[in-house]
C-alpha positions as a LaTeX table, in Angstrom:
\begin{tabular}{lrrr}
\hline
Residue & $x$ (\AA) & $y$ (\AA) & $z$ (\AA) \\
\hline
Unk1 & 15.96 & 3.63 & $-27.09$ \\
Unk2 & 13.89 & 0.90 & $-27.49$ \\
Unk3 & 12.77 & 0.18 & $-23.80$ \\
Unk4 & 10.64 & $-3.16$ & $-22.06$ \\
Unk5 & 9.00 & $-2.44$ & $-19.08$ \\
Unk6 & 8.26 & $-5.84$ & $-16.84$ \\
Unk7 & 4.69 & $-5.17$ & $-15.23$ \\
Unk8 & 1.65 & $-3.16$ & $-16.24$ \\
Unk9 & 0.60 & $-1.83$ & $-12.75$ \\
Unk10 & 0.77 & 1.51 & $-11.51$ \\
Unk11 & 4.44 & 2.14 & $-11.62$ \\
Unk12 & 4.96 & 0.50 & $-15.16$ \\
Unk13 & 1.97 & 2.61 & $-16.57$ \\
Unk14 & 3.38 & 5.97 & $-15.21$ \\
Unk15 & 7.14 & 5.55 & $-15.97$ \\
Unk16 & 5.69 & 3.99 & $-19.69$ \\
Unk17 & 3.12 & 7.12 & $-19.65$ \\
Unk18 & 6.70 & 9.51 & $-19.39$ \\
Unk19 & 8.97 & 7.61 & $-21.31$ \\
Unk20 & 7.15 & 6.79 & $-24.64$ \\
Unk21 & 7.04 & 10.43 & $-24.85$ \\
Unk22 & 11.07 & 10.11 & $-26.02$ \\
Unk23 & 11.49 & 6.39 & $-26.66$ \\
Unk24 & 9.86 & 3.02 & $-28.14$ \\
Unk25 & 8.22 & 1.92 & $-24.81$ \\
Unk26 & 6.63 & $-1.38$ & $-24.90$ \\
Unk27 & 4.63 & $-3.10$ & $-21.26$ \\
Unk28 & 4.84 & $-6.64$ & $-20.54$ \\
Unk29 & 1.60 & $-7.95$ & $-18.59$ \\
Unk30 & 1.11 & $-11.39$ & $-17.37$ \\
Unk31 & $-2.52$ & $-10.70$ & $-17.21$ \\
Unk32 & $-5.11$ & $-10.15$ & $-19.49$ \\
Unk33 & $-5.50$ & $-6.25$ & $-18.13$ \\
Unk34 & $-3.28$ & $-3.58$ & $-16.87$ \\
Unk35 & $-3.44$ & $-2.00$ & $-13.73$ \\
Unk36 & $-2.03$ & $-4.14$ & $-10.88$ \\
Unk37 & $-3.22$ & $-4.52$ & $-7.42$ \\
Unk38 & $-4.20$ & $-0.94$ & $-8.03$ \\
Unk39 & $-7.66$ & $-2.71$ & $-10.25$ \\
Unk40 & $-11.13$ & $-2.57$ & $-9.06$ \\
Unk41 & $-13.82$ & $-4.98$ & $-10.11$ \\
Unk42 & $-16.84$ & $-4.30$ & $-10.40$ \\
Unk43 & $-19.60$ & $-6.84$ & $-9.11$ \\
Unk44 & $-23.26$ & $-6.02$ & $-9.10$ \\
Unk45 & $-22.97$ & $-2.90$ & $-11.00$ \\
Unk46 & $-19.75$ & $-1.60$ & $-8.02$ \\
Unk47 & $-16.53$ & $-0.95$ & $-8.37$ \\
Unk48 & $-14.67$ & $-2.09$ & $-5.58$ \\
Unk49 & $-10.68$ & $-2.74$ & $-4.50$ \\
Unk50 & $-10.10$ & $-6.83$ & $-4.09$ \\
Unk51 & $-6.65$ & $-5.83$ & $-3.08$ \\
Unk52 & $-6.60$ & $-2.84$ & $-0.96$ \\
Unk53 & $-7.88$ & 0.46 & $-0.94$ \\
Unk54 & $-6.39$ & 3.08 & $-3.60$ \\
Unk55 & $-6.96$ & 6.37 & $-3.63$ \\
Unk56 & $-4.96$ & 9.31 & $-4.39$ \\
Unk57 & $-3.50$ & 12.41 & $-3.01$ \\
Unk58 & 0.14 & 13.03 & $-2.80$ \\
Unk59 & 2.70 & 15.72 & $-0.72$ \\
Unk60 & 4.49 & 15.28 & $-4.38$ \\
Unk61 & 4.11 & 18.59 & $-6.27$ \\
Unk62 & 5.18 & 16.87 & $-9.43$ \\
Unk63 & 2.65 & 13.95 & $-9.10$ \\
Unk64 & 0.09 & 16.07 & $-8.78$ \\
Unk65 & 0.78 & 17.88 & $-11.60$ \\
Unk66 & 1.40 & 14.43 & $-13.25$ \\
Unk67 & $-1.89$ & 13.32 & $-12.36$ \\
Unk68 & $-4.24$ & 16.39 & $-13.10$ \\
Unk69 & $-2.45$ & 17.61 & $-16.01$ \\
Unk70 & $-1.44$ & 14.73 & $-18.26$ \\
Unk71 & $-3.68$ & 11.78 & $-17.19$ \\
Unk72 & $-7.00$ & 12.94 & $-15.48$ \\
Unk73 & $-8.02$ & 16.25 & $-15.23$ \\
Unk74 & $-8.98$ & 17.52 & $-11.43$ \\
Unk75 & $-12.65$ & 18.39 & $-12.09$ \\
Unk76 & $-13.02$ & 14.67 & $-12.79$ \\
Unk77 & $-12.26$ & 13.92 & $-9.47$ \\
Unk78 & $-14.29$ & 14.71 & $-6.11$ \\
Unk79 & $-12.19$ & 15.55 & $-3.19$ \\
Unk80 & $-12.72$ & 13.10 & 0.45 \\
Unk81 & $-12.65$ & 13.96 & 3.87 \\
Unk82 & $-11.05$ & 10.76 & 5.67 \\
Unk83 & $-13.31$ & 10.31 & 8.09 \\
Unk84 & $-11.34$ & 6.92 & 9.73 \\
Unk85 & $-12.28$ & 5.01 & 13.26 \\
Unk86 & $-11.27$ & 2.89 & 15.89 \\
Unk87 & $-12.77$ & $-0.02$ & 17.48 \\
Unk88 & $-11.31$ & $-0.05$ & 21.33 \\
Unk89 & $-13.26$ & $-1.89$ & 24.05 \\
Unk90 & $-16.07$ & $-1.88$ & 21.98 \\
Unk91 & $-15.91$ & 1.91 & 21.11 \\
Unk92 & $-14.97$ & 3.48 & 18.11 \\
Unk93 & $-11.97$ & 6.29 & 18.27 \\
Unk94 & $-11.26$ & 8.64 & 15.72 \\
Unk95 & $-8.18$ & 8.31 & 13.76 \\
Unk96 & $-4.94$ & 8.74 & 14.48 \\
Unk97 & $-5.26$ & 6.96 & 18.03 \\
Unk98 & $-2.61$ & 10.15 & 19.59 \\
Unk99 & $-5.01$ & 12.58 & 18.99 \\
Unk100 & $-8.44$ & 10.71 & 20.87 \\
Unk101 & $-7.75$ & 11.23 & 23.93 \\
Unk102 & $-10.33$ & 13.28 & 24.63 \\
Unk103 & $-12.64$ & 10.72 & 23.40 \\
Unk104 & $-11.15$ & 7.58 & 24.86 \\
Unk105 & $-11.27$ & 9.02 & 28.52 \\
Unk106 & $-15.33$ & 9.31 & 28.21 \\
Unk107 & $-15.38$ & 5.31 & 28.50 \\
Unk108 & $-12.31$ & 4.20 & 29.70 \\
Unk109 & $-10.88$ & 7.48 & 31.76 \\
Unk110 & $-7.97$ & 5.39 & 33.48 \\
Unk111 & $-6.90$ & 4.29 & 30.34 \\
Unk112 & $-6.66$ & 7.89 & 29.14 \\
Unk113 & $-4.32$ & 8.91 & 31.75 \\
Unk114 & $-2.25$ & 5.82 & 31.93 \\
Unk115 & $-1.45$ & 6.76 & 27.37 \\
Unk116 & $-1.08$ & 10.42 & 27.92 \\
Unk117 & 1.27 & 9.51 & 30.84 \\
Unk118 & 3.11 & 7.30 & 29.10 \\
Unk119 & 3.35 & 9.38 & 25.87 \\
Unk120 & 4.96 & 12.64 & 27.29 \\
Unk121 & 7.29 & 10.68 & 29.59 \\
Unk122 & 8.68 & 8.19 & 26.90 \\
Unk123 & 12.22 & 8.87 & 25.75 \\
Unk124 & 12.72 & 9.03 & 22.25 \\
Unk125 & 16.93 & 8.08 & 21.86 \\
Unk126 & 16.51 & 7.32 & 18.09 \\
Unk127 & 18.09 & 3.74 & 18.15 \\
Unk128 & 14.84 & 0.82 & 17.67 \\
Unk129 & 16.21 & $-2.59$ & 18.28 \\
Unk130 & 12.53 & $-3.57$ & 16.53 \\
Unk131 & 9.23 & $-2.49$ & 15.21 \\
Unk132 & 7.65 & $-3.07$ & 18.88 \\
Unk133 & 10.59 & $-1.00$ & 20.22 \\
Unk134 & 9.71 & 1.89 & 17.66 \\
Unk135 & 6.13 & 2.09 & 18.98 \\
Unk136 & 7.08 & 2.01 & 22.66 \\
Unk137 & 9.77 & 4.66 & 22.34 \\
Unk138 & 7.41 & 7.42 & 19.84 \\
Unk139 & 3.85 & 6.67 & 21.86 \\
Unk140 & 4.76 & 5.23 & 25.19 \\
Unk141 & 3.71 & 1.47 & 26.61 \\
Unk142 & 0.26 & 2.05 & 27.25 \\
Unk143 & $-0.57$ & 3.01 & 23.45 \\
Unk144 & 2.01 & 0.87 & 22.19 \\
Unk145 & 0.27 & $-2.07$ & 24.17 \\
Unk146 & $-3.38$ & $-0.96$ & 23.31 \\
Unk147 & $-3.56$ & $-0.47$ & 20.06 \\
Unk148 & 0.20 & $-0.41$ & 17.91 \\
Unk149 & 1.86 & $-3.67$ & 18.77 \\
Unk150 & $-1.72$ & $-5.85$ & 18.82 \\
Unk151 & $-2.92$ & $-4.11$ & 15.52 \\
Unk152 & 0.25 & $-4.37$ & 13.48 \\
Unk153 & 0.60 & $-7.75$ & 14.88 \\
Unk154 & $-2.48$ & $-8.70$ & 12.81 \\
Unk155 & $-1.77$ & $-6.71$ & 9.91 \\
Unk156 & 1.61 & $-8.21$ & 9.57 \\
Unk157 & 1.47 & $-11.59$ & 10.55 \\
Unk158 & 3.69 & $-11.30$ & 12.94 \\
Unk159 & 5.19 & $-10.10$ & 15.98 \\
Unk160 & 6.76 & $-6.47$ & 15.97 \\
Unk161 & 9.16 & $-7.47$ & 17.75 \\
Unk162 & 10.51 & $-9.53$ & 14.97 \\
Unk163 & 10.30 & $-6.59$ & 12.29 \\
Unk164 & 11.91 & $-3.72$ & 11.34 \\
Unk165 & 10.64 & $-0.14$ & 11.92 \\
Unk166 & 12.03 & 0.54 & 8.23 \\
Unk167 & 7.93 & 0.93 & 6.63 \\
Unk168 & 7.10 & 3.50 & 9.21 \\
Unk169 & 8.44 & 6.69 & 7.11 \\
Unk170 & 5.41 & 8.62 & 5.96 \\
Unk171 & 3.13 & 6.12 & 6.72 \\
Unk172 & 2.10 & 7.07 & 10.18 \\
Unk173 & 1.21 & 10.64 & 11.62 \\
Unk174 & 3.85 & 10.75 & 14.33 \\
Unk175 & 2.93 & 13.58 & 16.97 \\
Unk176 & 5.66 & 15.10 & 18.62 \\
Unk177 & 4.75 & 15.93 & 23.11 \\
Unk178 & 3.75 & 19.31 & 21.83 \\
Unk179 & 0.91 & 18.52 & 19.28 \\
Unk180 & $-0.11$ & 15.36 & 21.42 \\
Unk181 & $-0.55$ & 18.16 & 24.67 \\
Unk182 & $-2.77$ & 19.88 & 21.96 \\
Unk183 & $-5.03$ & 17.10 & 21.49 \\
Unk184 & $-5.91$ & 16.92 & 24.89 \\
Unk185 & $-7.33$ & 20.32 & 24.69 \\
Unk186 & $-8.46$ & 21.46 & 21.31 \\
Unk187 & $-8.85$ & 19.54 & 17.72 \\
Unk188 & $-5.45$ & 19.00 & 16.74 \\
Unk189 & $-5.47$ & 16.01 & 14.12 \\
Unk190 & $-2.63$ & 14.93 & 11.65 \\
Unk191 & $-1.35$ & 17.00 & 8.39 \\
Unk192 & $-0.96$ & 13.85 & 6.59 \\
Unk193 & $-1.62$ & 13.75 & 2.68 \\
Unk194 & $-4.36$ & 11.49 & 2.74 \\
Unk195 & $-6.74$ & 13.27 & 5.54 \\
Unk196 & $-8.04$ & 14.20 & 2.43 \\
Unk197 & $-8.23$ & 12.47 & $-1.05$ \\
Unk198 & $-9.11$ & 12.36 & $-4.29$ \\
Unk199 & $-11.45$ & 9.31 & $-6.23$ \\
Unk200 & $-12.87$ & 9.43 & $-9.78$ \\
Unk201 & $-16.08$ & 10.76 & $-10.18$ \\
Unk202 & $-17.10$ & 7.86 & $-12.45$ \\
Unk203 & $-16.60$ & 5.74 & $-8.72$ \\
Unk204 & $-14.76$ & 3.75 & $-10.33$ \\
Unk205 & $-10.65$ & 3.93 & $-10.12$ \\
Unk206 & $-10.29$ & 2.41 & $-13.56$ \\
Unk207 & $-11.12$ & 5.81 & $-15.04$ \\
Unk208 & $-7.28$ & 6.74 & $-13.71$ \\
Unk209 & $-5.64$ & 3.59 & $-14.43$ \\
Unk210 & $-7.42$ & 3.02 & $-17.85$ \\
Unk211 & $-6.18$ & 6.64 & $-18.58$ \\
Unk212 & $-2.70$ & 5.98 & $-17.59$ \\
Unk213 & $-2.24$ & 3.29 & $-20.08$ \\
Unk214 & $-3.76$ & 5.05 & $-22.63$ \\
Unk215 & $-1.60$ & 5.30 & $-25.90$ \\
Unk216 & 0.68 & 2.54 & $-24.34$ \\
Unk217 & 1.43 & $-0.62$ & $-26.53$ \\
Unk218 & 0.74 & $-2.71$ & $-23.60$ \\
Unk219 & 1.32 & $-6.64$ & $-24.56$ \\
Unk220 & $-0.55$ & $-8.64$ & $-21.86$ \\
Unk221 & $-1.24$ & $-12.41$ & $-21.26$ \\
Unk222 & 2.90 & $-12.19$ & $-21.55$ \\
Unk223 & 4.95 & $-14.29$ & $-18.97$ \\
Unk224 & 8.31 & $-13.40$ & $-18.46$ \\
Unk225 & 10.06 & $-16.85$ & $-17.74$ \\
Unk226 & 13.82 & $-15.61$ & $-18.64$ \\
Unk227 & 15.77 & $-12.59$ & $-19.02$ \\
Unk228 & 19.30 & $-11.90$ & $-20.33$ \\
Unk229 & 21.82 & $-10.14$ & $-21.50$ \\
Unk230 & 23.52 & $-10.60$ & $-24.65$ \\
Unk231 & 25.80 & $-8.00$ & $-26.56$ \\
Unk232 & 24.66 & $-4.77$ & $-24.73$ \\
Unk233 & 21.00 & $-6.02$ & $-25.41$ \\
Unk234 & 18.35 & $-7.67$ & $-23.06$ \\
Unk235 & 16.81 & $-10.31$ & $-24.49$ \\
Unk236 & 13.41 & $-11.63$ & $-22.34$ \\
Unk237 & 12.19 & $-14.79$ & $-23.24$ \\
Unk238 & 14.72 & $-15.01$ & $-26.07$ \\
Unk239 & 12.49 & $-13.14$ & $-28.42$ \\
Unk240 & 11.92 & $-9.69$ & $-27.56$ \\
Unk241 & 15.16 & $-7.61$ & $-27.93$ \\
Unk242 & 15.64 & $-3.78$ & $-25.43$ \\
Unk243 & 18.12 & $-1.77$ & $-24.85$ \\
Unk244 & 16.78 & $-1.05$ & $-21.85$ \\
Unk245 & 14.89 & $-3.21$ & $-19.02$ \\
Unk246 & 12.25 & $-1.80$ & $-16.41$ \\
Unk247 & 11.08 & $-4.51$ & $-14.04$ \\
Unk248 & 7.92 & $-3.56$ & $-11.55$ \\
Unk249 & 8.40 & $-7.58$ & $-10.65$ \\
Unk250 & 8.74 & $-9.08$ & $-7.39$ \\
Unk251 & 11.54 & $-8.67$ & $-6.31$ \\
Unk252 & 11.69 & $-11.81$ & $-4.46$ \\
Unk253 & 10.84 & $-13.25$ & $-7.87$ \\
Unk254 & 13.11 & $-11.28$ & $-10.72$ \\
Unk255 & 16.95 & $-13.13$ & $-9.68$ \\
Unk256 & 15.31 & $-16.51$ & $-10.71$ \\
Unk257 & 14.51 & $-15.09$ & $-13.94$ \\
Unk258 & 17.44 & $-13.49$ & $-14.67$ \\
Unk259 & 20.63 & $-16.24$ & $-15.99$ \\
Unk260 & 23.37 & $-16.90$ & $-14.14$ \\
Unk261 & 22.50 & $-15.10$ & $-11.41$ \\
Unk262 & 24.51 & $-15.69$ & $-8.32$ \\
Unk263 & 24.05 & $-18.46$ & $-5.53$ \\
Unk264 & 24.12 & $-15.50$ & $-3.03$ \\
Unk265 & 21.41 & $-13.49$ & $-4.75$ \\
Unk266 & 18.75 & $-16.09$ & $-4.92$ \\
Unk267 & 19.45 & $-16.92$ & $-1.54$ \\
Unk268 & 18.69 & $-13.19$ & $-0.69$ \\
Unk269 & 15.75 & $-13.15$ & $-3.07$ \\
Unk270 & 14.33 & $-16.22$ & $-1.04$ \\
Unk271 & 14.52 & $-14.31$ & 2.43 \\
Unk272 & 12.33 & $-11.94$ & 1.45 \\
Unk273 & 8.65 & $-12.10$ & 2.67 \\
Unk274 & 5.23 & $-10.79$ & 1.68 \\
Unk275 & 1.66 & $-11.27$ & 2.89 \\
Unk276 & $-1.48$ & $-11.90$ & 0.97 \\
Unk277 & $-4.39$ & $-10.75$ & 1.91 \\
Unk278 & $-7.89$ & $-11.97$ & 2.01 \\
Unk279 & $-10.79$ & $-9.62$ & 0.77 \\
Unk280 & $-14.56$ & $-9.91$ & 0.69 \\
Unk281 & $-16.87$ & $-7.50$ & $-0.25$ \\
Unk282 & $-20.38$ & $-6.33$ & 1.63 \\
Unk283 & $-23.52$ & $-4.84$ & 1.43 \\
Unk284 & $-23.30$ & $-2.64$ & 4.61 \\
Unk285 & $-25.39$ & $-0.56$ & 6.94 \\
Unk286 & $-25.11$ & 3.30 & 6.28 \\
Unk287 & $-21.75$ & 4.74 & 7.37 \\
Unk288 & $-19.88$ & 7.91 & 6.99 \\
Unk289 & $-16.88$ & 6.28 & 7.61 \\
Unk290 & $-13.84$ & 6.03 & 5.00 \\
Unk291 & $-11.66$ & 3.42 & 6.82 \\
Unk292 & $-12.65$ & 1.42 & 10.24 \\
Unk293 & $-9.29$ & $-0.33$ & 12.37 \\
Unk294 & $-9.49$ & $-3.28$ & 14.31 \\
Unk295 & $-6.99$ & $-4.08$ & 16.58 \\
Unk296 & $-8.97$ & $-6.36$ & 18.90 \\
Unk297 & $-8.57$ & $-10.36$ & 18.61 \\
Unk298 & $-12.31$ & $-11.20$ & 18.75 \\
Unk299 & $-12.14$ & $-10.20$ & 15.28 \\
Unk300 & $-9.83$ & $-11.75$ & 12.70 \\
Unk301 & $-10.67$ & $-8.93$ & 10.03 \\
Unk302 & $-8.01$ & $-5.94$ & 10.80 \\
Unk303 & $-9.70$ & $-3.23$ & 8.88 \\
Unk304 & $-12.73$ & $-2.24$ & 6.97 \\
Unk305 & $-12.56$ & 0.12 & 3.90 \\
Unk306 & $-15.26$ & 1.78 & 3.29 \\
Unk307 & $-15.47$ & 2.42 & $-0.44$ \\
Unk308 & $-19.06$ & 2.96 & $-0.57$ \\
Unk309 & $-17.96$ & 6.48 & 1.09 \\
Unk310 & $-15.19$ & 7.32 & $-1.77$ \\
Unk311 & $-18.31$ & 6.93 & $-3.71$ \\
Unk312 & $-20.44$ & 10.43 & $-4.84$ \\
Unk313 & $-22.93$ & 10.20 & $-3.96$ \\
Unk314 & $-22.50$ & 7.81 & $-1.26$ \\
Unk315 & $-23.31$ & 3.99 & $-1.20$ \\
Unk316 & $-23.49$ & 1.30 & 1.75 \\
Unk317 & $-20.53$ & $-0.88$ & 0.70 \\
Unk318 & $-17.44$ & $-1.90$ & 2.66 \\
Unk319 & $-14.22$ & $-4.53$ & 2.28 \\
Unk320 & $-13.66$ & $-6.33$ & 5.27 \\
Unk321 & $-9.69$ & $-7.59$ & 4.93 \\
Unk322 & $-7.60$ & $-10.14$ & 6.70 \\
Unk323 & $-3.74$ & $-10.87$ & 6.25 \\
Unk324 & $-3.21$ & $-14.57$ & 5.35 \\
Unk325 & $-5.33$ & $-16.61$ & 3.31 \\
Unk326 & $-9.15$ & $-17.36$ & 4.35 \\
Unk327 & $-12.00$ & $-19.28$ & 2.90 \\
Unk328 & $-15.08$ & $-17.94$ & 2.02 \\
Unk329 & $-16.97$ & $-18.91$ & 4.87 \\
Unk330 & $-14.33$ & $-18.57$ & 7.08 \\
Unk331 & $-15.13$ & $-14.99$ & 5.89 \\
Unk332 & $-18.54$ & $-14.57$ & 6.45 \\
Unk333 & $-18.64$ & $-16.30$ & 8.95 \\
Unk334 & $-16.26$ & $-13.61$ & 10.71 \\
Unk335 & $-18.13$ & $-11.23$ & 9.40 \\
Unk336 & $-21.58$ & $-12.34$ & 11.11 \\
Unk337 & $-19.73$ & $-10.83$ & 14.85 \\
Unk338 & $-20.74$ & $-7.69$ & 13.20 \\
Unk339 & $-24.03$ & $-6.93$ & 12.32 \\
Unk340 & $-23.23$ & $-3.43$ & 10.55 \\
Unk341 & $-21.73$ & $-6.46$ & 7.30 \\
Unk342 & $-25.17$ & $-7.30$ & 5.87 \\
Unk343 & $-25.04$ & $-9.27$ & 3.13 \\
Unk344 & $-21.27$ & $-10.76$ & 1.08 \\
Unk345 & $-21.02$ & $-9.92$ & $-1.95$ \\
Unk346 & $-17.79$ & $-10.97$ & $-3.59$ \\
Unk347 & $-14.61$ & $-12.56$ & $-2.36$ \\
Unk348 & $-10.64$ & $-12.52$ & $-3.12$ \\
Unk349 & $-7.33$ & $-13.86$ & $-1.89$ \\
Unk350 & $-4.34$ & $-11.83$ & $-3.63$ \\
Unk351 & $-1.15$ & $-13.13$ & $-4.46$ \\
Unk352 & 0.98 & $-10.12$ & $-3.27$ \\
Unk353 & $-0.21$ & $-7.35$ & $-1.41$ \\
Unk354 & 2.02 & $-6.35$ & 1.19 \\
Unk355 & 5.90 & $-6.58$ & 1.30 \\
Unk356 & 7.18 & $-7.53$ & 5.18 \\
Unk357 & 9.94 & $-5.92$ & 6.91 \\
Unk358 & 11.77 & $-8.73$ & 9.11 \\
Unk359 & 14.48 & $-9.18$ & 10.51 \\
Unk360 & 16.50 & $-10.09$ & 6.91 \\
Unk361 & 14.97 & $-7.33$ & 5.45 \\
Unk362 & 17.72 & $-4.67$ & 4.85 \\
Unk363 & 20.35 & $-7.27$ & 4.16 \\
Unk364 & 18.67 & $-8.95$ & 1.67 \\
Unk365 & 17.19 & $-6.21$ & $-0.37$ \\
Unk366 & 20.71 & $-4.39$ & $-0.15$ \\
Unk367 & 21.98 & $-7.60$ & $-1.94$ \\
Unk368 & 19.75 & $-8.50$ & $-4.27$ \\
Unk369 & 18.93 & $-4.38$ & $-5.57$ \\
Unk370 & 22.89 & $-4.05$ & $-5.62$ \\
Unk371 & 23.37 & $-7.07$ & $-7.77$ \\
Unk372 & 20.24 & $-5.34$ & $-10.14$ \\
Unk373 & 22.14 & $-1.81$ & $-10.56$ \\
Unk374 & 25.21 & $-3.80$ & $-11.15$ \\
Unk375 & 23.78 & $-5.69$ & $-14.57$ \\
Unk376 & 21.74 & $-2.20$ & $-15.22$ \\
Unk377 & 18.86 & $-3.35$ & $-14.97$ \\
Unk378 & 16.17 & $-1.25$ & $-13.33$ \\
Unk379 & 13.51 & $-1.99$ & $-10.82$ \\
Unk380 & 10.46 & 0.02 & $-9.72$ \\
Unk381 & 7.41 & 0.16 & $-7.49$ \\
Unk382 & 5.68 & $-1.50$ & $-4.30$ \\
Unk383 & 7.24 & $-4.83$ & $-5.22$ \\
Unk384 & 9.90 & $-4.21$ & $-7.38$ \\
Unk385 & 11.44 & $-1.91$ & $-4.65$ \\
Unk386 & 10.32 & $-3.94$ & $-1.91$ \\
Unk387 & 8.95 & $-0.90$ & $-0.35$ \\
Unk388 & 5.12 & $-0.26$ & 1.00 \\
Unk389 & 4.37 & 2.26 & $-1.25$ \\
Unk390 & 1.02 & 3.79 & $-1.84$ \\
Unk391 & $-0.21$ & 5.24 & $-4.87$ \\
Unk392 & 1.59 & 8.08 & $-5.42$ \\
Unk393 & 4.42 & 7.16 & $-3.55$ \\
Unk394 & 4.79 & 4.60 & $-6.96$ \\
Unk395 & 4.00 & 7.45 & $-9.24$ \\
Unk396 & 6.99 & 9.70 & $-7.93$ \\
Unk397 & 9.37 & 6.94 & $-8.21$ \\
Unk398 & 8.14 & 6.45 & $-11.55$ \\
Unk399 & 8.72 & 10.08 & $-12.59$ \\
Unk400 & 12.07 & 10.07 & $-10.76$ \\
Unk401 & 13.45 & 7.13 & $-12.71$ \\
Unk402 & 11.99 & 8.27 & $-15.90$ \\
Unk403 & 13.89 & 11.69 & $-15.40$ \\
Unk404 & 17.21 & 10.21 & $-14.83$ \\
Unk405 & 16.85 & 7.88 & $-17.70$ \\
Unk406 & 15.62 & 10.82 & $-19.72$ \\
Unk407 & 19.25 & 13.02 & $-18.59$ \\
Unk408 & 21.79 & 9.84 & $-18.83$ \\
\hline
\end{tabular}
């Protein structure tokens, strides 16, 4: 088959990367590069993330293999301990919060009892009217009010009250009363993937990306303004003819490209939300830190990442980020509460970045991905999926697709 895949980011390179090995594949990039969100830019001689911070591990047998066997080979990657903090009352925690007890009763004891309380007596009945309900239900009040509901409040934009528990999947170590009890008294900590990762020994996570899309006819500076379907072919822009269509678009975006879609599908489209986020880069003191939370309101940024510690060997850079749109100074001049940011480097406000999940949420992604499958027309990754999917979460759905296409 002759197949056009909408979007050169992560999840158009990898299902491309599979497909082309059976089919014409041909990529579709608005922008003069592929690679997505997933990009780094580098600025004074460093690579760094303007959206986010990617790295890569995976629970995924199959991406892994992916990965390190197809793409980049393993020994061109170092391996990461996360190393990830805190700030509460002016302390920092380790990471996951459920597991710092220990550590959070040697400044604020009371606190500590009132969270370990409140954790082994909450009652878990598996029904979340909300996000906020979620958190108060798994950790308790005190932990809930502490830390979950004023940190995803910030990293959201919103209330989690008025959001769905629907991202949570995966994304959180969630300690059961057993493991919590054994964080009181030993070193318990999370199993999750990425308490250990992988980055490119060049620093730089271009090496991957620039791998992936090796061998790929990749057409970029190419904006898809229509699509449609005309005598079993897809026809985008009214010059370039598929059989098959792969869109990694927005998918609050793709109905208004597609003709004659229906009233009730753009309205769905148009109910879905997404944050930007607002990224500047610093020159930092030394850290061994991978990742530093900030759930506090004194400070607008919500999270450092630390990519001068993906780094080998290690350099003093950080991203401070903010959900929303910020100005430069606005920026540094946030940063300046903080005297461990020493100097700006570069600055970024993305376009996309995170998907929301709000109270229209499941209705309107049910309607607008049923009305997709219904023309046959495929969509795939972080925003094409309307999912928050890291990395490799966007790699296995790539390989998933590409295997069912592969066996129809």
């Amino acid at each position: 088959m002759k197949i056009g895949i909408l979007g050169a980011g992560i999840s158009g390179l990898s299902i491309g990367k599979m497909l082309s090995k059976q089919h014409d594949v041909e990529l579709l990039e608005r922008h003069s590069i592929h690679g997505g969100i997933a990009r780094t830019k580098t600025v004074e001689g460093v690579a760094y993330h303007p959206v986010g911070g990617h790295c890569f591990n995976s629970k995924y047998p199959d991406v892994m293999d992916f990965v390190f066997n197809e793409i980049l080979p393993k020994d061109s990657w170092h391996q990461v301990q996360r190393n990830a903090v805190i700030k509460l009352r002016g302390e920092e925690v380790s990471y996951p919060i459920e597991y710092a007890i220990q550590q959070i009763h040697e400044f604020a004891p009371e606190l500590a009892i009132d969270i370990t309380r409140d954790f082994l007596s909450a009652e878990d009945d598996k029904v979340y009217e909300n996000l906020e309900d979620w958190f108060r239900k798994k950790f308790g009040n005190t932990l809930a009010e502490n830390y979950f509901i004023p940190y995803n409040s910030k990293i959201w934009n919103r209330p989690p009250s008025e959001m769905s528990p629907a991202w949570v999947d995966g994304k959180l170590p969630i300690p059961n009363k057993e493991s919590f009890f054994k964080g009181l008294i030993s070193n318990e900590s999370d199993k999750m993937p990425h308490a250990s990762f992988y980055y490119p020994d060049t620093n730089n996570q271009n090496t991957f990306i620039d791998k992936l899309a090796e061998g790929l006819t990749i057409l970029t500076d190419f904006t898809v303004n229509t699509i449609e379907k005309k005598a079993k072919k897809w026809l985008i822009n009214g010059e370039k003819e598929f059989d098959l269509v792969i869109s990694t678009l927005p998918l609050n975006i793709l109905p208004h490209l597609i003709k004659d879609t229906p009233h009730e599908v753009l309205n769905a489209a148009d109910k879905l939300r997404y944050n930007k986020v607002t990224t500047m880069f610093w020159e930092t003191e030394e850290t061994e830190r991978t990742w530093t939370y900030i759930p506090e309101s004194y400070n607008f940024f919500h999270r450092y990442i630390h990519i001068g510690s993906f780094f080998k060997p290690k350099k003093n850079y950080s991203m401070s980020e903010v959900v929303g749109e910020k100005t430069r100074e606005e920026m540094i001049e946030n940063g300046k509460k903080d005297s461990f940011l020493k100097r700006p480097i570069d600055y970024n406000v993305s376009e996309h970045a995170y998907v929301v999940f709000d109270e229209n949420y499941d209705s309107a992604t049910t309607t607008v991905k049923k009305y997709l499958q219904d023309i046959g027309l495929h969509t795939l990754g972080r925003f094409g999926e309307w999912q928050y999917y890291n990395m490799d979460v966007c790699i296995k759905s790539s390989l998933d697709l590409a295997q069912k296409i592969n066996l129809a």
